[in-house]
FIDREN-327958 format. One line per field, with one value per residue (C-alpha): y, x, z; residue in one letter. Coordinates in Angstrom, 2 decimals. Example, Ala and Ser with C-alpha at 12.3 -4.5 7.8 and 13.67 -1.06 7.14 Angstrom:
v: [-4.50 / -1.06] $
u: [12.30 / 13.67] $
w: [7.80 / 7.14] $
rest: [A / S] $
//
This chain:
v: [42.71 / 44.21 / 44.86 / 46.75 / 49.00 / 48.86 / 49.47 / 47.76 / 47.96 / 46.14 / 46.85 / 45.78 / 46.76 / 47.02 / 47.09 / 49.52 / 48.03 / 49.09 / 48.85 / 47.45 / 47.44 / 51.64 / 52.31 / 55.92 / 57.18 / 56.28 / 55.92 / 56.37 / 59.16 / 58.61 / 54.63 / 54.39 / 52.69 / 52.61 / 52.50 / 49.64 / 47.00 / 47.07 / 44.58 / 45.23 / 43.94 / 44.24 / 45.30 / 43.80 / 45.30 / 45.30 / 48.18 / 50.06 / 50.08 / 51.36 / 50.90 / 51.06 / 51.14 / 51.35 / 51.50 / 51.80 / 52.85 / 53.96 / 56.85 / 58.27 / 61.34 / 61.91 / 59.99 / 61.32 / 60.59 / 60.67 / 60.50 / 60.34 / 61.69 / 64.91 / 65.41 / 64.28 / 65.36 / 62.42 / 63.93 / 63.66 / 61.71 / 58.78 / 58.39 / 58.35 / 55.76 / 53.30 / 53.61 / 53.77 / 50.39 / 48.58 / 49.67 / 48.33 / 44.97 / 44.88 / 45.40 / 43.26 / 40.57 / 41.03 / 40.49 / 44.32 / 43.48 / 44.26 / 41.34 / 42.36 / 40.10 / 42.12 / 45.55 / 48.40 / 49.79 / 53.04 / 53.43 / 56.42 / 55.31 / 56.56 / 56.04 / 56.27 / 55.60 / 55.98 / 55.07 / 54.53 / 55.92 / 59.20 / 60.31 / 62.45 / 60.46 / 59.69 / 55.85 / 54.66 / 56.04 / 56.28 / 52.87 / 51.76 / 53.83 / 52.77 / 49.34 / 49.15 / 51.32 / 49.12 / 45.98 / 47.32 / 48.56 / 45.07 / 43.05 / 45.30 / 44.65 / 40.75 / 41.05 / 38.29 / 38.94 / 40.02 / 43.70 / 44.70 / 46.54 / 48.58 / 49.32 / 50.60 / 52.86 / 55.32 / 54.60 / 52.86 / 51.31 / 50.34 / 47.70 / 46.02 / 46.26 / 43.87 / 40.74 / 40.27 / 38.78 / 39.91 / 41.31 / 42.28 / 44.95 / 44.20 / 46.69 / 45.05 / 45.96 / 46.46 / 50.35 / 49.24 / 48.18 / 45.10 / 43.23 / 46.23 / 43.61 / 42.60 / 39.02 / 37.88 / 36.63 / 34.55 / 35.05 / 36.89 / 33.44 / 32.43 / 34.14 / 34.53 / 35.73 / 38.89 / 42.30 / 45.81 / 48.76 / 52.33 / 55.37 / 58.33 / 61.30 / 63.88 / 64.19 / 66.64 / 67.04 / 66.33 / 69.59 / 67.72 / 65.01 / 61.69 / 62.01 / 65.46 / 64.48 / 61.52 / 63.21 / 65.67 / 62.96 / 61.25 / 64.35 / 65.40 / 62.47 / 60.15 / 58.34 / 57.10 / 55.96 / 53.86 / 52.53 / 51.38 / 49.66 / 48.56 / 48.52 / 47.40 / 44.26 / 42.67 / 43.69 / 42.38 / 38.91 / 39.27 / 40.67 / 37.70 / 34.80 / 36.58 / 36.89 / 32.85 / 31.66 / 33.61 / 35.42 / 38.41 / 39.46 / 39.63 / 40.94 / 43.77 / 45.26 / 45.28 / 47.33 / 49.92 / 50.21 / 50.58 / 52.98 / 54.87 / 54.94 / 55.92 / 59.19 / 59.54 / 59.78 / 62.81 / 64.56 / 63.74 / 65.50 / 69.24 / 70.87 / 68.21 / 67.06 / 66.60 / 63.85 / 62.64 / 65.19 / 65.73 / 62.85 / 60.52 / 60.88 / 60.74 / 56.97 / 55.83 / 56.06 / 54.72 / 51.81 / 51.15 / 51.74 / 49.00 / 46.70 / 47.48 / 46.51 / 43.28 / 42.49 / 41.55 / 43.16 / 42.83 / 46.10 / 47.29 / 50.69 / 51.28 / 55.31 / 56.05 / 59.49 / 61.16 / 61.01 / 57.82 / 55.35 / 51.61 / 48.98 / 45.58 / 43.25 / 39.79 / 39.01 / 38.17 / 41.97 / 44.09 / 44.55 / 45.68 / 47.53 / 49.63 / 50.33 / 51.84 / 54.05 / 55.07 / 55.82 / 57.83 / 59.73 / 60.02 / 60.74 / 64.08 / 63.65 / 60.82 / 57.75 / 55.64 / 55.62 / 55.90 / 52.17 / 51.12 / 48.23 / 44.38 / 44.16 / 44.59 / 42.96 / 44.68 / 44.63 / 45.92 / 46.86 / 46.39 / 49.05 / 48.57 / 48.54 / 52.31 / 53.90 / 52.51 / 52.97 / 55.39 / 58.19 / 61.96 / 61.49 / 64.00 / 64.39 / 64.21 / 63.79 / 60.08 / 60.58 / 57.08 / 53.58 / 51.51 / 48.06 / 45.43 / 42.40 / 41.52 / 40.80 / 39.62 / 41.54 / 43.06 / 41.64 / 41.39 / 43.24 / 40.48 / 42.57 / 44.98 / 47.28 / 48.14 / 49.51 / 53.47 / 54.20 / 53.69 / 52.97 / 56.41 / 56.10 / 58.34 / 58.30 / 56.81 / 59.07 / 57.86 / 57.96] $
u: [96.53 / 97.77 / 95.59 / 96.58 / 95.07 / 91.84 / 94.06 / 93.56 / 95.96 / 96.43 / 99.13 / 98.54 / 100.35 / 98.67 / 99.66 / 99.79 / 97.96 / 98.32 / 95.08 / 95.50 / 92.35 / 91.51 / 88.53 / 87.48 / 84.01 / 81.92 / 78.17 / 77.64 / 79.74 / 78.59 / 79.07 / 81.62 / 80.26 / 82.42 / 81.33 / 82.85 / 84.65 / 88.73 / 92.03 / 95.12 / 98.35 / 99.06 / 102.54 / 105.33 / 105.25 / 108.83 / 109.20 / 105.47 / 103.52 / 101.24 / 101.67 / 98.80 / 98.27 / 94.51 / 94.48 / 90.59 / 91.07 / 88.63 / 90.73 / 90.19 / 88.33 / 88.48 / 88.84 / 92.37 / 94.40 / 97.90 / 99.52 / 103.08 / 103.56 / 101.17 / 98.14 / 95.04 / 91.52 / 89.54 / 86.33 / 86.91 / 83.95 / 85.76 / 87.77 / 84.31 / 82.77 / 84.87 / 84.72 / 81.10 / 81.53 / 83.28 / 81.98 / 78.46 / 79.75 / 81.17 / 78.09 / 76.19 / 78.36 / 77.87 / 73.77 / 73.22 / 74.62 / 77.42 / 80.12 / 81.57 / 85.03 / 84.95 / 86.53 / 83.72 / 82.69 / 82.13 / 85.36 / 87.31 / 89.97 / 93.37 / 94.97 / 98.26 / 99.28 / 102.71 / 103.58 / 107.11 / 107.32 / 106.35 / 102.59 / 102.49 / 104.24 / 101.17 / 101.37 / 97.98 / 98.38 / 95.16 / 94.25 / 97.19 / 96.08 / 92.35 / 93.01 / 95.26 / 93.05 / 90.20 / 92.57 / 93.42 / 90.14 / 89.02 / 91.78 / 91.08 / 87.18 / 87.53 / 86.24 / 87.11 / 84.72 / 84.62 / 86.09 / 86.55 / 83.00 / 84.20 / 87.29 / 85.83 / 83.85 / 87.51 / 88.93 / 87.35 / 90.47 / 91.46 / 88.80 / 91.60 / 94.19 / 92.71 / 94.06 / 97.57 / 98.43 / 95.92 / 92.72 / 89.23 / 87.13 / 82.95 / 81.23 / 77.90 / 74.18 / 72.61 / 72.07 / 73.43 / 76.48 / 76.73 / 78.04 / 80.60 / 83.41 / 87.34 / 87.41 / 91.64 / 91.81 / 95.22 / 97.74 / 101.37 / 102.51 / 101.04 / 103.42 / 106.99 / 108.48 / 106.81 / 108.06 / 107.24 / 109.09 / 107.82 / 109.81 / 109.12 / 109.40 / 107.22 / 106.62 / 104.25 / 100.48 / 98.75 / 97.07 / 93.81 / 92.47 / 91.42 / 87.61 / 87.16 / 88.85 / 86.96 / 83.18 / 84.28 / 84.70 / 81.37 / 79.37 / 81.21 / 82.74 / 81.08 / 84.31 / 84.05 / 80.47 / 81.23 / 84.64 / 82.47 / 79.94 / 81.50 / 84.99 / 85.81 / 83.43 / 85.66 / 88.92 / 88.18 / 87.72 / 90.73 / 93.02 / 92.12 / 92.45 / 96.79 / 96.90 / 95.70 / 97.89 / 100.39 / 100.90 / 103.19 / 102.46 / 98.40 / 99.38 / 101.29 / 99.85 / 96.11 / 97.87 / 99.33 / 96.44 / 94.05 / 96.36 / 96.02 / 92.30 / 91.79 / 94.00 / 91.99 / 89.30 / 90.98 / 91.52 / 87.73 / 86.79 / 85.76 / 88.05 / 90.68 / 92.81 / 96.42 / 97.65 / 100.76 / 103.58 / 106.26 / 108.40 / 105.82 / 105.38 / 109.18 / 108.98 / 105.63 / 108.19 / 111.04 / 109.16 / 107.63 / 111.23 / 112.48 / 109.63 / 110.13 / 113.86 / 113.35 / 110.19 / 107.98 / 106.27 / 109.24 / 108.03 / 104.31 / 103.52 / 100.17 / 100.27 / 97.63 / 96.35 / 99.83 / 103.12 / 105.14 / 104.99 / 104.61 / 106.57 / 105.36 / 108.53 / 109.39 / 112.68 / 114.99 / 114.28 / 114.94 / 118.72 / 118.30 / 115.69 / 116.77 / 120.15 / 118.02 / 116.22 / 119.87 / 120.81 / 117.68 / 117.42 / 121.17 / 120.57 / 121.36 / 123.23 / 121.64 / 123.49 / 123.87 / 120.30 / 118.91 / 117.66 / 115.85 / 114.16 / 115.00 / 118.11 / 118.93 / 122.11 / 124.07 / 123.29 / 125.65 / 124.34 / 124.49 / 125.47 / 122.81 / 119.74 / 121.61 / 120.96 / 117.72 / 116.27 / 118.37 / 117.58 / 117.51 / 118.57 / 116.67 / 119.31 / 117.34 / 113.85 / 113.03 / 114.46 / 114.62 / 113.67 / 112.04 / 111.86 / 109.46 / 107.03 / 103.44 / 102.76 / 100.39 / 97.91 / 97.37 / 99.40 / 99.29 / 102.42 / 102.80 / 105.72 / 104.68 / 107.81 / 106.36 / 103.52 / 103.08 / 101.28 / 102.72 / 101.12 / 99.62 / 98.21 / 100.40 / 102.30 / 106.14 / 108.75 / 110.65 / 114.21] $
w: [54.99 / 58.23 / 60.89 / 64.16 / 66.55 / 64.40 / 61.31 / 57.94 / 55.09 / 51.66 / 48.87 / 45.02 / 41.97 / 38.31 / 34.78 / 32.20 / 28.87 / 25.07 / 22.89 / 19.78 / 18.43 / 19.81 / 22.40 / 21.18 / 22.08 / 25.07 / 24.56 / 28.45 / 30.15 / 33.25 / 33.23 / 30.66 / 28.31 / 25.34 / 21.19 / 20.76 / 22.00 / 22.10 / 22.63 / 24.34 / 25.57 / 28.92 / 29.63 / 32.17 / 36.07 / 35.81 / 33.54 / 33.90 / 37.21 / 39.62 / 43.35 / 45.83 / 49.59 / 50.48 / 54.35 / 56.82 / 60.32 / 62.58 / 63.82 / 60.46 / 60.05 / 56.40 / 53.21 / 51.50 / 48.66 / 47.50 / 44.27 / 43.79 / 47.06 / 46.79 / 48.07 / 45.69 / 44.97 / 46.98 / 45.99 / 42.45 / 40.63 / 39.04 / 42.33 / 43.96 / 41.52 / 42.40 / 46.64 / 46.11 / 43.92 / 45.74 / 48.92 / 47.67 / 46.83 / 50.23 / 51.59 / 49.26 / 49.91 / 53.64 / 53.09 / 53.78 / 57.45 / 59.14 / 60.08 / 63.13 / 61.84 / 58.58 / 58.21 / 59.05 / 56.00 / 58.03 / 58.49 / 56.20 / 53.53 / 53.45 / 50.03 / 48.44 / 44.60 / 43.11 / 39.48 / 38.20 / 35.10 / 33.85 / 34.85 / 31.97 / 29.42 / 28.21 / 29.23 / 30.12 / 33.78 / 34.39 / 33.37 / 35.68 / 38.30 / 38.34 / 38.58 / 41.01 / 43.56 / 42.91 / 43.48 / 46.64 / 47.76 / 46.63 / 49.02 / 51.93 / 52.00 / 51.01 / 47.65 / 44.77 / 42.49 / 39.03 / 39.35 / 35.91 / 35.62 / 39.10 / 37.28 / 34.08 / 36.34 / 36.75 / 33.51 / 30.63 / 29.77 / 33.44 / 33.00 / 30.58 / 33.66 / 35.64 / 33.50 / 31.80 / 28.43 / 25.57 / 27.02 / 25.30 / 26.38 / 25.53 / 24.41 / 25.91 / 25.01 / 28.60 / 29.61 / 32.97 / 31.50 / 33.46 / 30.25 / 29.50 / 30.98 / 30.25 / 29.28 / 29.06 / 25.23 / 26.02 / 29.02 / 28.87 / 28.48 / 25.24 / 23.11 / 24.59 / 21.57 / 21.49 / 22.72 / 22.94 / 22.78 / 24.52 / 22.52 / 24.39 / 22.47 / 25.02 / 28.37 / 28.37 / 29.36 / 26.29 / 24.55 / 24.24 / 27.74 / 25.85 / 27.78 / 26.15 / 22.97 / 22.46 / 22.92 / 20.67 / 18.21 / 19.25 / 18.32 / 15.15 / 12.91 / 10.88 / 10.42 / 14.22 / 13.73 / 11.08 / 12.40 / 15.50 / 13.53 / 11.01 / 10.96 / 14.45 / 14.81 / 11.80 / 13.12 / 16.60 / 15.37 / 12.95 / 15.78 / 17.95 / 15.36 / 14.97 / 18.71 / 19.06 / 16.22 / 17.08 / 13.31 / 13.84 / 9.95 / 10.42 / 14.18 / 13.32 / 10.02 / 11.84 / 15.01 / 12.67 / 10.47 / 13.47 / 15.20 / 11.95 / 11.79 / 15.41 / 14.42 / 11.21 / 12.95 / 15.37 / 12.33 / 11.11 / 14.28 / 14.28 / 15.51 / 14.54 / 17.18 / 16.59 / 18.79 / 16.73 / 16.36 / 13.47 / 15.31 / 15.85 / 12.07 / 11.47 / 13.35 / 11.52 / 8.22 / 9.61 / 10.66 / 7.14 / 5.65 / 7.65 / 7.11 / 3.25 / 3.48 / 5.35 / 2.55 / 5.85 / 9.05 / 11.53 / 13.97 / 13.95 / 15.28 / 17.45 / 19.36 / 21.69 / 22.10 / 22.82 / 20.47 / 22.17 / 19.98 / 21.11 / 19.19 / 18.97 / 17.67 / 18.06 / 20.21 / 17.60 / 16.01 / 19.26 / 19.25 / 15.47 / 15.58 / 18.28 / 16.81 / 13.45 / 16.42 / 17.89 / 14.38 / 13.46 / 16.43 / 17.97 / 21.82 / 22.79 / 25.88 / 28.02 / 25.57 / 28.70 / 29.58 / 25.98 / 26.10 / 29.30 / 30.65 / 29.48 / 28.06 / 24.41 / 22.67 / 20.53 / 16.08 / 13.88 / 10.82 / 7.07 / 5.07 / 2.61 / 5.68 / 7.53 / 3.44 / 2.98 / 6.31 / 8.23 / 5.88 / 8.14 / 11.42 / 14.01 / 17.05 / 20.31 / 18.97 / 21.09 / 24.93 / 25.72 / 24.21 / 27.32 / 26.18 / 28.08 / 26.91 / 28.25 / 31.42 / 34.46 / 35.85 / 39.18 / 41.92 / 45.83 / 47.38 / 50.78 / 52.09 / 54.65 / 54.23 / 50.61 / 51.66 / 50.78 / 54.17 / 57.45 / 60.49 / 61.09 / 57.61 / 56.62 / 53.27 / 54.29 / 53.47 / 50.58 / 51.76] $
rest: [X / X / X / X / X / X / X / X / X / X / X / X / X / X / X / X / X / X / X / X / X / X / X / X / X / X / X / X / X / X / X / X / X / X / X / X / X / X / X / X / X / X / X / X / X / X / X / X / X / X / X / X / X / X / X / X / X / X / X / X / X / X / X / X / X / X / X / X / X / X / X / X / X / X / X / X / X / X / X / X / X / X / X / X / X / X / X / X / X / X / X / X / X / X / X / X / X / X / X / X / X / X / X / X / X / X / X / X / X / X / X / X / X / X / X / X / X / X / X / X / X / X / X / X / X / X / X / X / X / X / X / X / X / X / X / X / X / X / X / X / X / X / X / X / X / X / X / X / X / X / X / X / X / X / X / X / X / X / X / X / X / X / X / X / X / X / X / X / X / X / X / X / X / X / X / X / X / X / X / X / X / X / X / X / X / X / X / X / X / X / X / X / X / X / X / X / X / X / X / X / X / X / X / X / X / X / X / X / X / X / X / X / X / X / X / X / X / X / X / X / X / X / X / X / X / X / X / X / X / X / X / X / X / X / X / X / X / X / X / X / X / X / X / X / X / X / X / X / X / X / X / X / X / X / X / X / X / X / X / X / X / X / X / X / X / X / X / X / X / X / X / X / X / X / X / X / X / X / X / X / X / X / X / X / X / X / X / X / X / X / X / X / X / X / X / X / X / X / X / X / X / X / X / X / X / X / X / X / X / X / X / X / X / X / X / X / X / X / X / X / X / X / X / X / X / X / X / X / X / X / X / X / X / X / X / X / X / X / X / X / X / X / X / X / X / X / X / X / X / X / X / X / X / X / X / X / X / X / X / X / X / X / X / X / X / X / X / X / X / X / X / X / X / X / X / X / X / X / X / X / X / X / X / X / X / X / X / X / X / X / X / X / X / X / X / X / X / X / X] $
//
């Protein structure tokens, strides 16, 4: 943390996570409190971050807010939530006094968030994004706590965020939601084999936002109310017995078939909402082609509300798989860049898998394959030169 001329500053960076068993409904809007509990793999920094710079000074007038360089809405609620949060716990901490060596917590906050990848790719930004501000906000007050429950309080699924490897998401029973926590299931270590692959077919804004989408469902689909109660509870413990013994098979047909359920219930909901697109269908085949050539679950499919699929593989299927993906959907003009992220070996392939598998190729339809595995959670950035404000607590220029 640096501290000068009554400046304080801290830096963190936070993950981007993939549910594989869906969150989909909150019970609370206000304290989001979800339906049911969820899993979900938290993805490498190295490919998918956030970056955060939470500075306190007392020659600040105003709390502000930058994201991706612009100018943010400080005010909004969720953003709000959290400062009041973690501001509390600061205070609590402090027994309701003020330490006079502890950072004032009068003083206004200056901060500044940058992602890099796509905001509107539709990969978990805002579960990225949440985390990592309350990380920060956490490091620059002294808090060590449990911060999950503060994190939940901007995104439900930012709560997931704060812990790398496989991560579960309580639903709890108390109104208050102080048992609505992330608990880490197993760490990114546990099962070095696996990968994931991010094909992005869309950049764009999704037509339907997740929170309205999801109370939508809430009020009008009975599918989601059973799939909470019933459905769910099973899968959870199912999904966390594959994870622990480390059975790709069991791993990867519960991911696709819960990825399909959480859409079946969009389309249960009235209006139906239309998350997956004509390509994210066109990959949901191609994966069950190749599955049905090999005669075993070698990729599994989970999509999130948005058309990028995530591919869960082991490592000895990447270089493979992602030459069927080439194949399927030839890159328009970007070849060089089509594959992104860790690198993937070459695969030549057998005649007999291109005509079983490699049936109607769509020219263009994926933009780019980023390939990554899981991952750590939040980190502290120790390097002063990366922080995003400089000394005036102003965003740096980004030369």
């Amino acid at each position: 943390m640096a501290a000068e001329r009554g400046l304080a500053m801290a830096t963190c960076t936070a993950p981007v996570n993939i549910a594989v068993i869906k969150y989909w409904g909150k019970r609370d809007t206000d304290l989001i409190l979800p339906i049911n509990s969820s899993l979900s793999v938290t993805l490498h920094q190295d490919q998918l971050k956030t970056t955060t710079t939470a500075a306190a000074s007392r020659d600040f007038t105003e709390d502000r807010l930058w994201l991706n360089g612009k100018e943010a809405d400080v005010g909004h609620p969720r953003v709000q939530a959290c400062l009041r949060e973690v501001r509390r716990l600061a205070r609590k901490r402090r027994g309701g006094g003020e330490d006079t060596a502890a950072l004032s917590l009068s003083y206004k906050i200056h901060i500044a968030s940058e992602n890099n990848f796509p905001t509107a790719a539709g990969l978990a930004s805002s579960a990225a994004g949440y985390a990592c501000l309350v990380s920060a906000l956490a490091r620059l007050y002294g808090l060590e706590e449990e911060l999950s429950e503060v994190a939940r309080r901007g995104s439900g699924s930012a709560c997931r965020s704060m812990f790398g490897g496989f991560v579960q998401w309580q639903r709890g029973e108390r109104p208050d939601g102080t048992d609505s926590l992330a608990l880490q299931v197993a760490p990114e270590t546990h099962w070095p084999e696996l990968r994931v692959l991010v094909l992005v077919v869309s950049g764009e804004k999704k037509p339907v936002g997740s929170t309205a989408g999801m109370q939508t469902s809430v009020e009008t689909s009975p599918l989601l109310k059973h799939r909470a109660e019933v459905v769910v509870p099973e899968r959870l413990a199912q999904m966390m017995r594959h994870i622990r013994d480390r059975d790709f098979e069991g791993f990867g047909q519960l991911a696709m078939r819960d990825s399909n359920q959480f859409h079946a219930t969009c389309l249960d909901t009235f209006p139906p909402i239309f998350y997956l697109t004509d390509v994210s269908r066109h990959i949901i085949a191609l994966a069950h082609r190749y599955n049905a050539h090999h005669g075993h679950t070698k990729v599994a499919y989970t999509f999130d509300a948005g058309p990028n699929a995530v591919i869960f593989a082991l490592a000895d299927t990447v270089a493979e798989f992602v030459e069927v993906v080439r194949r399927s959907f030839p890159p328009a003009t970007n070849g060089d860049q089509f594959v992104r992220g860790l690198p993937v070996g070459s695969a030549a392939l057998s005649p007999g898998l291109v005509s079983a598998v490699v049936t109607e190729p769509v020219p263009g339809a994926v933009q780019y394959i980023l390939h990554t595995k899981p991952g750590p959670g939040p980190q502290l950035v120790d390097d002063p030169s990366q922080h995003l404000l400089g000394a005036d607590g102003l965003p740096r220029s980004r030369a």
